[in-house]
Gaussian input, Z-matrix of N, CA and C with variables (Angstrom, degrees):
# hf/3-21g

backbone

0 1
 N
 C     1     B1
 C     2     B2     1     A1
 N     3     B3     2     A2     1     D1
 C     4     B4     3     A3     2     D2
 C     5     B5     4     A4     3     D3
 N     6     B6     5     A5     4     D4
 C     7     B7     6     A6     5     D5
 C     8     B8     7     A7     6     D6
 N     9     B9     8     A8     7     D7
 C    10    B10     9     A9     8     D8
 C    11    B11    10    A10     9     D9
 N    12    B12    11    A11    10    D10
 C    13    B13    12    A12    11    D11
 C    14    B14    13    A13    12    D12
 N    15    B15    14    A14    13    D13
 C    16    B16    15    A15    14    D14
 C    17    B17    16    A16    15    D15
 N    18    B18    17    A17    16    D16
 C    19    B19    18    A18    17    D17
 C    20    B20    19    A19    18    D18
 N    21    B21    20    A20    19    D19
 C    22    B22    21    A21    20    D20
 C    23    B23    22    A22    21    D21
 N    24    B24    23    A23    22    D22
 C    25    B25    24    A24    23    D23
 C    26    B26    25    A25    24    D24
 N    27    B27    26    A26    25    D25
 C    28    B28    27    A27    26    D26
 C    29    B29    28    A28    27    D27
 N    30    B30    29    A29    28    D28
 C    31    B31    30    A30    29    D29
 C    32    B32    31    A31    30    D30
 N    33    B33    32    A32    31    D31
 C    34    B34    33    A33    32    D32
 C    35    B35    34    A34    33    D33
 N    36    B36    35    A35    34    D34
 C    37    B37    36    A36    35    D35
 C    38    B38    37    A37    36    D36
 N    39    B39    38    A38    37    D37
 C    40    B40    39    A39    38    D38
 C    41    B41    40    A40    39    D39
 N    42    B42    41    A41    40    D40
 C    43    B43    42    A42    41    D41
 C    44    B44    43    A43    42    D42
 N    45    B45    44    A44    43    D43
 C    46    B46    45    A45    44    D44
 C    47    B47    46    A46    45    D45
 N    48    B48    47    A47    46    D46
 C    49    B49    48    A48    47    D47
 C    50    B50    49    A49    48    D48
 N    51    B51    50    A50    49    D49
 C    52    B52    51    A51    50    D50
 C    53    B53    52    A52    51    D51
 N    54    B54    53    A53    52    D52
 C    55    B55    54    A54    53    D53
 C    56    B56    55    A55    54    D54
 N    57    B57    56    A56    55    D55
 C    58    B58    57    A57    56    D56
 C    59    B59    58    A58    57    D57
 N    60    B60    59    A59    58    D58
 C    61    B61    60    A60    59    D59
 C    62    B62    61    A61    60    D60
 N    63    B63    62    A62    61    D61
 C    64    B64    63    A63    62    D62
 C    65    B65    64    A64    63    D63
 N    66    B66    65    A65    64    D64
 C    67    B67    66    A66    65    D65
 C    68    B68    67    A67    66    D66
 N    69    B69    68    A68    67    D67
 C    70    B70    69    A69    68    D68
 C    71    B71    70    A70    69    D69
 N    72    B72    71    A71    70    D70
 C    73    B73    72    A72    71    D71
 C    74    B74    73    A73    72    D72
 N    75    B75    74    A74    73    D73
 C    76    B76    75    A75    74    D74
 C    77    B77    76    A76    75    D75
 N    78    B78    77    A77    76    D76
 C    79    B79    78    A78    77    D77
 C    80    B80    79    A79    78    D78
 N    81    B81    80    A80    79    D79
 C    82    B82    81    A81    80    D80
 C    83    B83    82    A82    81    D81
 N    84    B84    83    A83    82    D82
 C    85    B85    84    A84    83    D83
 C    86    B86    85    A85    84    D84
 N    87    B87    86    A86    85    D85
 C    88    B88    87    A87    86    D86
 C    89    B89    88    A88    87    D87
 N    90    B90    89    A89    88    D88
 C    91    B91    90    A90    89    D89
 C    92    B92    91    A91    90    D90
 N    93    B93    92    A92    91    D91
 C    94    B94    93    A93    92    D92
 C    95    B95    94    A94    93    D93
 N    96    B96    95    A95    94    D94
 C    97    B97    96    A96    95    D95
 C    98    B98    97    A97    96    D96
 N    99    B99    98    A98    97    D97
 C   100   B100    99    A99    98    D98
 C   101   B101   100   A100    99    D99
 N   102   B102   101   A101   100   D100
 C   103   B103   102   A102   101   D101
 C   104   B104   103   A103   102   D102
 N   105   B105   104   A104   103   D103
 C   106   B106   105   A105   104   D104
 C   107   B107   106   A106   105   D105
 N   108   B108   107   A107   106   D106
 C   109   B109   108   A108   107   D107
 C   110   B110   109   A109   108   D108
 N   111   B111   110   A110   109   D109
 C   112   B112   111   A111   110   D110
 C   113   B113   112   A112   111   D111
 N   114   B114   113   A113   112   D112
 C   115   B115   114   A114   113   D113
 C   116   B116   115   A115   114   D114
 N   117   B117   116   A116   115   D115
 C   118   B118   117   A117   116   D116
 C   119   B119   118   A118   117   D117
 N   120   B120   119   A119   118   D118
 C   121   B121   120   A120   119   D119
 C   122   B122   121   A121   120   D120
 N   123   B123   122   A122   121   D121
 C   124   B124   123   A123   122   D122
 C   125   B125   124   A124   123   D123
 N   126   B126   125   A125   124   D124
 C   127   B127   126   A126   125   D125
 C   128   B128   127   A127   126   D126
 N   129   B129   128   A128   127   D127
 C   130   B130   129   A129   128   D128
 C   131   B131   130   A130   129   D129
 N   132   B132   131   A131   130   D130
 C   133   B133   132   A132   131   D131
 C   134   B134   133   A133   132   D132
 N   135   B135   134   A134   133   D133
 C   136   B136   135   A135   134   D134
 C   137   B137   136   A136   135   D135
 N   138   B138   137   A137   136   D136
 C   139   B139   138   A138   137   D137
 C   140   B140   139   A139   138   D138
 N   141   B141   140   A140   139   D139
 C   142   B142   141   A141   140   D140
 C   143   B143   142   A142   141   D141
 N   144   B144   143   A143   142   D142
 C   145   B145   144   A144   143   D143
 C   146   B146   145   A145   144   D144
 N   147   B147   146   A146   145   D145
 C   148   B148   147   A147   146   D146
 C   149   B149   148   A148   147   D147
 N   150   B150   149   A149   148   D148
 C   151   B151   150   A150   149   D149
 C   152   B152   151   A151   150   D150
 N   153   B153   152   A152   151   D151
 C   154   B154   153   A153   152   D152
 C   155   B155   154   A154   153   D153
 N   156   B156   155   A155   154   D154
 C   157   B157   156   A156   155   D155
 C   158   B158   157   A157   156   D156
 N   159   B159   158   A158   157   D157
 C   160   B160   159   A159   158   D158
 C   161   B161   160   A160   159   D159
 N   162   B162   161   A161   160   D160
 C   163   B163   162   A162   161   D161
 C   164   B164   163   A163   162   D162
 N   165   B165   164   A164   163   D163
 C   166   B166   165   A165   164   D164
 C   167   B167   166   A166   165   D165
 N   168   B168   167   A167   166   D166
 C   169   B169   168   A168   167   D167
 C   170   B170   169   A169   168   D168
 N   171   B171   170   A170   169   D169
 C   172   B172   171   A171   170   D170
 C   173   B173   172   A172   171   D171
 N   174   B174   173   A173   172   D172
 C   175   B175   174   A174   173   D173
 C   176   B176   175   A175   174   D174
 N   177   B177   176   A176   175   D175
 C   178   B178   177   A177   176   D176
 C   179   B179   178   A178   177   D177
 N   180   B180   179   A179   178   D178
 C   181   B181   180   A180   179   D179
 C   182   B182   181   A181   180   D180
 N   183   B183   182   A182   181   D181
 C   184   B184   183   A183   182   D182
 C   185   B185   184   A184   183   D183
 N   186   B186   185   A185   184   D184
 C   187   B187   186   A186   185   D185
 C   188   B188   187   A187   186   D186
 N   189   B189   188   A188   187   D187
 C   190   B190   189   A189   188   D188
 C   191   B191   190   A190   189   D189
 N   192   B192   191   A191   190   D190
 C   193   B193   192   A192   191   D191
 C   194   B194   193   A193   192   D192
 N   195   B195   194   A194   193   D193
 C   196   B196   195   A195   194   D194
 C   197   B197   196   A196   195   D195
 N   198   B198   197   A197   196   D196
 C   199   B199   198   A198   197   D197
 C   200   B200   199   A199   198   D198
 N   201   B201   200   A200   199   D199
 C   202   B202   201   A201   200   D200
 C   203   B203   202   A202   201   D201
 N   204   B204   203   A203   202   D202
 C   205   B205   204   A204   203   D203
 C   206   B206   205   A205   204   D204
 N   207   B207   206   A206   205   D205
 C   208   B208   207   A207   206   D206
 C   209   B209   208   A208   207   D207
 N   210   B210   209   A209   208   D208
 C   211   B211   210   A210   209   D209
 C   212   B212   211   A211   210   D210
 N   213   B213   212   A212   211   D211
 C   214   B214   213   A213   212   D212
 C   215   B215   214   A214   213   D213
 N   216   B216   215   A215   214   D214
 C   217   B217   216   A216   215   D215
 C   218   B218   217   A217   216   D216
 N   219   B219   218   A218   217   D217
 C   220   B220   219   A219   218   D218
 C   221   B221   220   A220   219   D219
 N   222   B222   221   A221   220   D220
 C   223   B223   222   A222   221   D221
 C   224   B224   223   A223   222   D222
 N   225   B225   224   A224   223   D223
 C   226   B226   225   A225   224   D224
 C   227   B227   226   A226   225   D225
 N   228   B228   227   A227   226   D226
 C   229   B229   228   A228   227   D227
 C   230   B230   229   A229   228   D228
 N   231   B231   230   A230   229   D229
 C   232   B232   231   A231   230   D230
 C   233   B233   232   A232   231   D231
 N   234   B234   233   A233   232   D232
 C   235   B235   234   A234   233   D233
 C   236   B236   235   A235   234   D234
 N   237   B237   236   A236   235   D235
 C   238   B238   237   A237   236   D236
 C   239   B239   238   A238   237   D237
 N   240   B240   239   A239   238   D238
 C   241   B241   240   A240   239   D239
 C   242   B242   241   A241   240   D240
 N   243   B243   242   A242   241   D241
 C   244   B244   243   A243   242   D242
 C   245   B245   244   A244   243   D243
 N   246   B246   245   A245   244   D244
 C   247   B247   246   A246   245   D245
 C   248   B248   247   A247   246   D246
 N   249   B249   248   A248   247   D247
 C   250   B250   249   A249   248   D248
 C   251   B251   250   A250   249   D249
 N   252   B252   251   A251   250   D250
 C   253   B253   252   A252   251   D251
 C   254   B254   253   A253   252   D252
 N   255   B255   254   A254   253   D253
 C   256   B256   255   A255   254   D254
 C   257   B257   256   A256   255   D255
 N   258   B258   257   A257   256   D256
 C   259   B259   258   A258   257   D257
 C   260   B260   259   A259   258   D258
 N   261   B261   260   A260   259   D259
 C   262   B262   261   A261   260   D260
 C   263   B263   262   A262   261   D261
 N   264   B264   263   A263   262   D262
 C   265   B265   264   A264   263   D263
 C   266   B266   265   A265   264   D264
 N   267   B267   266   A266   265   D265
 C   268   B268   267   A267   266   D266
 C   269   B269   268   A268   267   D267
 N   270   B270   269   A269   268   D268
 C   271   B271   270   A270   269   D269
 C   272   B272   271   A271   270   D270
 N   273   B273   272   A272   271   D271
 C   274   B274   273   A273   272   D272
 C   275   B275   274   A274   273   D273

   B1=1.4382
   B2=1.5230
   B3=1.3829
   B4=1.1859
   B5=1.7453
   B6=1.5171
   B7=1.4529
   B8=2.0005
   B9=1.3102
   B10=1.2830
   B11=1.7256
   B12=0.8514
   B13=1.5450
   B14=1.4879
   B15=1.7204
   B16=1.3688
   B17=2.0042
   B18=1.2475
   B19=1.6954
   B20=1.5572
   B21=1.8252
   B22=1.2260
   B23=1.4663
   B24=1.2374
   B25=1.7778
   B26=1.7282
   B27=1.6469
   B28=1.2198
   B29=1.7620
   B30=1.4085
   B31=1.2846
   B32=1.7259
   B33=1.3914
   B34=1.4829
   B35=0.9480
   B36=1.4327
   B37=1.7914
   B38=1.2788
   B39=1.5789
   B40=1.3342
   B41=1.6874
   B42=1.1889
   B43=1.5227
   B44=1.5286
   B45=1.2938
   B46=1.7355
   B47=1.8258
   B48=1.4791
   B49=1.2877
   B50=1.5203
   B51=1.5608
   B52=1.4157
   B53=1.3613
   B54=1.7175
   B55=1.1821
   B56=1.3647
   B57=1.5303
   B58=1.3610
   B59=1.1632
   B60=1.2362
   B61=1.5996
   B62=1.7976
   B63=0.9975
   B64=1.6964
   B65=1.2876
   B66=0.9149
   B67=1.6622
   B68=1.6759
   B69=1.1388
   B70=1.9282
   B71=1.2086
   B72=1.6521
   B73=1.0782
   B74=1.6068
   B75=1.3799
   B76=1.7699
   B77=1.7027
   B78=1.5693
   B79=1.5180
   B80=1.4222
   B81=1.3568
   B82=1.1261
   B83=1.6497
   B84=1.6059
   B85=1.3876
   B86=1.6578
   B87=1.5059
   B88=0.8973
   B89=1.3571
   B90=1.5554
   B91=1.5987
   B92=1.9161
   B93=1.0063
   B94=1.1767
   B95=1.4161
   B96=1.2913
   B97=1.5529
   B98=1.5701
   B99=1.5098
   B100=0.8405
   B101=1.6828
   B102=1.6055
   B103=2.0277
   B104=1.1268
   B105=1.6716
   B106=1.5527
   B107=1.7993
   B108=1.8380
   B109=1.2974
   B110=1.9023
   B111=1.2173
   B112=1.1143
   B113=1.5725
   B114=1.3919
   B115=1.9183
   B116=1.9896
   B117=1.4214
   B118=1.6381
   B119=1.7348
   B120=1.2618
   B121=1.7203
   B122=1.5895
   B123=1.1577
   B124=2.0749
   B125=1.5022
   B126=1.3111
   B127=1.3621
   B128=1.3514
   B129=1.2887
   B130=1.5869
   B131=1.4858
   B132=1.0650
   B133=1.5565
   B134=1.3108
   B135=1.1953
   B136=1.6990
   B137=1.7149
   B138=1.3251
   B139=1.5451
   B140=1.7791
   B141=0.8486
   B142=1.9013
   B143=1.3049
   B144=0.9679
   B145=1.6778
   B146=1.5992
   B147=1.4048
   B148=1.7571
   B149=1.3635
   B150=1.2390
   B151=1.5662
   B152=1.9108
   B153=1.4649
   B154=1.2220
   B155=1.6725
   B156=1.4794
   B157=1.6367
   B158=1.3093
   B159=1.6946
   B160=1.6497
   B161=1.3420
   B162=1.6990
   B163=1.5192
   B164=1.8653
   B165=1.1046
   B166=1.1910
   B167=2.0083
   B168=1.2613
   B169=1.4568
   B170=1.5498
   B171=1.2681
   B172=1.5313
   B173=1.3067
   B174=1.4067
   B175=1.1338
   B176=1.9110
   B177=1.1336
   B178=1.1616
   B179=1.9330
   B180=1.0832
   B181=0.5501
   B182=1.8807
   B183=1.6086
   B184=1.4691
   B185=1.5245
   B186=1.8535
   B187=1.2801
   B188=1.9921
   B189=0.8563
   B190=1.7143
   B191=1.0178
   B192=1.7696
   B193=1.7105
   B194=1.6536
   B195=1.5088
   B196=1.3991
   B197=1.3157
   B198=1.0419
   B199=1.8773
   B200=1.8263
   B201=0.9293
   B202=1.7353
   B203=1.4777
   B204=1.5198
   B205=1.1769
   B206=1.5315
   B207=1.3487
   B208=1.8347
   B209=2.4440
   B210=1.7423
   B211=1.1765
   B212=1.4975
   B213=1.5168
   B214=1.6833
   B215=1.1880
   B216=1.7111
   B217=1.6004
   B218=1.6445
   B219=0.7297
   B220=1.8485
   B221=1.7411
   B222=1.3116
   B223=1.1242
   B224=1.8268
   B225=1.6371
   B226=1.2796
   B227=1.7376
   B228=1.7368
   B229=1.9721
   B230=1.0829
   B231=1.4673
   B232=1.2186
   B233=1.6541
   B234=1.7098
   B235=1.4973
   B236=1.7362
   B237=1.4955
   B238=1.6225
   B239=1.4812
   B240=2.1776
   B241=0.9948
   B242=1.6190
   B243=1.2144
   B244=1.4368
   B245=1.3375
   B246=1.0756
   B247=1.8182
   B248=1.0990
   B249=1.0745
   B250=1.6430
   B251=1.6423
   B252=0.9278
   B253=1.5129
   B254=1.8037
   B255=1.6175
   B256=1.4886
   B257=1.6027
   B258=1.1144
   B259=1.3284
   B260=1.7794
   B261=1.6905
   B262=1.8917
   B263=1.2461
   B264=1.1691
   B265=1.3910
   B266=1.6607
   B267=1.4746
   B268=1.3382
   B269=1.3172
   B270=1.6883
   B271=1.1972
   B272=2.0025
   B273=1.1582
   B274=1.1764
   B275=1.4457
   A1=111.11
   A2=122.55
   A3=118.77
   A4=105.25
   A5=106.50
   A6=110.29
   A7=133.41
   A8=91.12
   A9=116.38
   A10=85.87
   A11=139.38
   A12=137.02
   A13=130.70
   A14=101.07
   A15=121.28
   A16=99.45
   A17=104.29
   A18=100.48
   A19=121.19
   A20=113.23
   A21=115.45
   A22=115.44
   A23=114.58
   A24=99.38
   A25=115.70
   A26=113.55
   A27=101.20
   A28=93.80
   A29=113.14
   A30=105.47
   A31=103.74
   A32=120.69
   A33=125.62
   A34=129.93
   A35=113.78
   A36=132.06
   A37=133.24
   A38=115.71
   A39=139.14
   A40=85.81
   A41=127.64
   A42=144.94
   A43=110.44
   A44=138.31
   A45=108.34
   A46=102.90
   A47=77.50
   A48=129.88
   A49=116.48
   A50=149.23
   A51=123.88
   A52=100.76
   A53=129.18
   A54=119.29
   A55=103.29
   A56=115.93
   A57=124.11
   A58=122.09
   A59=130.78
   A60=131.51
   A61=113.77
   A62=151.01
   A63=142.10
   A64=122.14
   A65=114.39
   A66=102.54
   A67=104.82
   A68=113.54
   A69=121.74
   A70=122.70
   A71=99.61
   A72=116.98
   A73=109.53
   A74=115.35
   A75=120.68
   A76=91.98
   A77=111.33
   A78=121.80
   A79=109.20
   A80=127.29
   A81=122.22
   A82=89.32
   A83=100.96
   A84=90.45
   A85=107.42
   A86=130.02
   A87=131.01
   A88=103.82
   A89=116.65
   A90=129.95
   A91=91.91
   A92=142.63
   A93=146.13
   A94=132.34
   A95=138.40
   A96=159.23
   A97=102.20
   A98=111.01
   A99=114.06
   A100=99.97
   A101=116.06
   A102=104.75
   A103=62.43
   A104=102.44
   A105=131.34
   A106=87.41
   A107=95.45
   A108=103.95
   A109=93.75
   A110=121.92
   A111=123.89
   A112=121.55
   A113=118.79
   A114=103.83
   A115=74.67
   A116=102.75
   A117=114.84
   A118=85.26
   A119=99.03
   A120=118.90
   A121=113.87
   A122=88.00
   A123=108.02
   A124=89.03
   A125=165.43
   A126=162.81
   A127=115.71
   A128=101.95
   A129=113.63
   A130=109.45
   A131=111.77
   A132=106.80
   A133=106.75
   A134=142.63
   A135=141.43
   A136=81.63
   A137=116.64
   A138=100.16
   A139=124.51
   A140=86.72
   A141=97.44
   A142=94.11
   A143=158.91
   A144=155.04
   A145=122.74
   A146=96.89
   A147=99.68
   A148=103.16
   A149=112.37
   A150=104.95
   A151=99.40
   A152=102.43
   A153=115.31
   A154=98.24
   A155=99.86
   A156=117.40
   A157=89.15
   A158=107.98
   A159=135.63
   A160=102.35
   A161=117.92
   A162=117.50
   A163=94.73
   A164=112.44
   A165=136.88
   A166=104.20
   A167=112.24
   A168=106.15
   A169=122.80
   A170=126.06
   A171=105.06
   A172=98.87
   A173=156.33
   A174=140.27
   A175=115.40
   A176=120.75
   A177=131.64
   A178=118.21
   A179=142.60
   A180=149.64
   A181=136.00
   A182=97.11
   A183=111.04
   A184=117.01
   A185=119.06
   A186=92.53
   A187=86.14
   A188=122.11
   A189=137.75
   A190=125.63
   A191=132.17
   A192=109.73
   A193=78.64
   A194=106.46
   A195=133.63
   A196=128.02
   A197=106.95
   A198=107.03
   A199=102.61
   A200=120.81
   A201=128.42
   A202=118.99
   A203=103.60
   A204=103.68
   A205=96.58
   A206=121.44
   A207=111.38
   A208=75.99
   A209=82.67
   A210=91.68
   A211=103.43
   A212=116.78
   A213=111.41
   A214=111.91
   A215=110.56
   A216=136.55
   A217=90.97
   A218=120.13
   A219=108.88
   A220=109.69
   A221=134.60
   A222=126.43
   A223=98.62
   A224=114.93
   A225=114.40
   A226=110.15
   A227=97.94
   A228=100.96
   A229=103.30
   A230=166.52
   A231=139.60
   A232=136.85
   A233=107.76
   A234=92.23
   A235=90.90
   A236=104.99
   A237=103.64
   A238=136.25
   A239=114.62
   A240=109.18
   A241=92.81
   A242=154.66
   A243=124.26
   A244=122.98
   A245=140.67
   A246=123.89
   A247=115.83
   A248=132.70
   A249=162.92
   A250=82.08
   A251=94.35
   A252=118.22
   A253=105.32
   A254=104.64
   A255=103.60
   A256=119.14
   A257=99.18
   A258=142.79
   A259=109.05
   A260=88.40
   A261=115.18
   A262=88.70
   A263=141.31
   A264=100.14
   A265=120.20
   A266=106.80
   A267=110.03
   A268=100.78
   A269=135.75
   A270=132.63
   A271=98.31
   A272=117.77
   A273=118.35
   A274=121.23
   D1=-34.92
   D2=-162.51
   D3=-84.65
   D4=-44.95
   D5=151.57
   D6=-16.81
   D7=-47.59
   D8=-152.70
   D9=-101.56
   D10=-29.35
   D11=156.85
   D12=-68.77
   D13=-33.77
   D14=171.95
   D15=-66.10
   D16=-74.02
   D17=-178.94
   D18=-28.18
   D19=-53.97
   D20=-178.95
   D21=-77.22
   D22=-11.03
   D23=160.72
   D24=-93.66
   D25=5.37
   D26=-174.09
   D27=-113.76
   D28=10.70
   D29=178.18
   D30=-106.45
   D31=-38.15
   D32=140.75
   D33=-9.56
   D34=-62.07
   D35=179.31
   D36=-77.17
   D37=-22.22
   D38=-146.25
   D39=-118.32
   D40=95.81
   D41=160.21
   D42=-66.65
   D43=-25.69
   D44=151.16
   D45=-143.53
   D46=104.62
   D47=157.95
   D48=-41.66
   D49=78.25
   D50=-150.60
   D51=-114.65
   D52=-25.53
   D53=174.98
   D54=-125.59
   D55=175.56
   D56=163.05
   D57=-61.97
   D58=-29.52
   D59=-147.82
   D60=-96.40
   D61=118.95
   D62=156.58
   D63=-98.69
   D64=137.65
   D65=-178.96
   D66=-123.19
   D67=141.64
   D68=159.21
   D69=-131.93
   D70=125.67
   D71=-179.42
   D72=-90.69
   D73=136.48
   D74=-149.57
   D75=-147.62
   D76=148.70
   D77=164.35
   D78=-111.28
   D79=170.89
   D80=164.02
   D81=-162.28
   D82=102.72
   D83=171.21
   D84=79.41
   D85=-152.43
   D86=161.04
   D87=-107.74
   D88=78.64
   D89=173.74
   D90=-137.52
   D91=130.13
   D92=131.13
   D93=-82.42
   D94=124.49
   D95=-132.81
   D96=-141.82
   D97=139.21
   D98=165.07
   D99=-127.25
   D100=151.82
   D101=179.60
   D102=-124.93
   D103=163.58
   D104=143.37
   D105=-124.78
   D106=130.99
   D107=178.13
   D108=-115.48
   D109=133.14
   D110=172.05
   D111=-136.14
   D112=163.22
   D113=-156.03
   D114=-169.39
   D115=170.42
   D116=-171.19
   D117=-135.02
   D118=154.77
   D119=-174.66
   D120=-36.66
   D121=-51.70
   D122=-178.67
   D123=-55.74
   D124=-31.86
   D125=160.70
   D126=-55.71
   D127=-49.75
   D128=177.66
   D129=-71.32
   D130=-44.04
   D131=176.54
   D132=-70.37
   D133=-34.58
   D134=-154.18
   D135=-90.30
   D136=-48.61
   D137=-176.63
   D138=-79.12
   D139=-5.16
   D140=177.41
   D141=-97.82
   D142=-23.67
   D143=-175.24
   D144=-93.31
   D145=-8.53
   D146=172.97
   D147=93.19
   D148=-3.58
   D149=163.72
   D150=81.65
   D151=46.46
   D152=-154.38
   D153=-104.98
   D154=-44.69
   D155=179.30
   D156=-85.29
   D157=166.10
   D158=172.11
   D159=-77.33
   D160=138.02
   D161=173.30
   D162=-94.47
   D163=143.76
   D164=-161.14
   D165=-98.52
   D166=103.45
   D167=-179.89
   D168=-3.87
   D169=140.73
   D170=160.70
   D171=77.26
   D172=-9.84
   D173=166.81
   D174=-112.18
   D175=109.81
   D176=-152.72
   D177=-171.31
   D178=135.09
   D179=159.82
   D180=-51.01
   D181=91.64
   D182=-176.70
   D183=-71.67
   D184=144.98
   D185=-171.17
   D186=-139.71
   D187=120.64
   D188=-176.61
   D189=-99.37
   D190=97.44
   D191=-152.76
   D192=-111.46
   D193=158.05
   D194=155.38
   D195=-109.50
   D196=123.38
   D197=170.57
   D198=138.23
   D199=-170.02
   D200=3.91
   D201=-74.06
   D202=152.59
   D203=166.84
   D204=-115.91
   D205=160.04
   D206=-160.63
   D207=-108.45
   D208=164.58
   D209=-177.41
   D210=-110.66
   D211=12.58
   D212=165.81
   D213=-131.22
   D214=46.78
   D215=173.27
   D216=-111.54
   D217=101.12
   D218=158.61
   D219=-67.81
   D220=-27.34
   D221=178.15
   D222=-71.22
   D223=-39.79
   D224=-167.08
   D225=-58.80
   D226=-41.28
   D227=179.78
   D228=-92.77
   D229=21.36
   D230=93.88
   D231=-35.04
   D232=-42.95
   D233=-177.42
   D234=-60.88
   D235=-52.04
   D236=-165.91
   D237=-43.99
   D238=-27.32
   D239=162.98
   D240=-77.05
   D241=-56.36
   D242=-178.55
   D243=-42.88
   D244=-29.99
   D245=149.59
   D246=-38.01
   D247=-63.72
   D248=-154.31
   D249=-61.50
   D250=-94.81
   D251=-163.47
   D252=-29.77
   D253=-32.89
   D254=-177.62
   D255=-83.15
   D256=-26.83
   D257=172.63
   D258=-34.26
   D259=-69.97
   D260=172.59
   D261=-70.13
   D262=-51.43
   D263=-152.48
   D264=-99.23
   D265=18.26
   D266=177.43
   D267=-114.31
   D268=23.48
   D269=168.14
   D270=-105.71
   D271=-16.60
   D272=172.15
   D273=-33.20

């Protein structure tokens, strides 16, 4: 939930918007998480407008967590900085 609050105030805030996709990387404990939060324009517009226009079935904001990866796995924080790492460099 808190995830899913974090995205919609950073999609709010964030004036150009270039792809669909966000991702957060989150701990809990020694659990590491990866979300991919993803949403289509018709979302972005219904949520940038005050919720003024009708959201249209099917358009809504999806949210997909991955992990855990444990943080006293060294195999677990390696694959995970390799997410990470692929992560950055396909937002380039």
């Amino acid at each position: 939930m808190q995830e899913a609050a974090e995205v919609v105030a950073w999609l709010k805030c964030d004036a150009a918007v270039h792809n669909r996709v966000r991702y957060i990387i989150s701990q809990d404990g020694p659990e590491m998480y990866i979300t991919v939060a993803s949403f289509d324009n018709t979302y972005l517009q219904w949520l940038r407008s005050k919720r003024a226009i009708s959201l249209p079935n099917g358009s809504f904001l999806t949210m997909t967590r991955y992990g855990p990866w444990l943080i006293q796995h060294a195999r677990d924080v390696a694959e995970f900085a390799g997410i990470v790492l692929a992560i950055m460099a396909s937002e380039k």
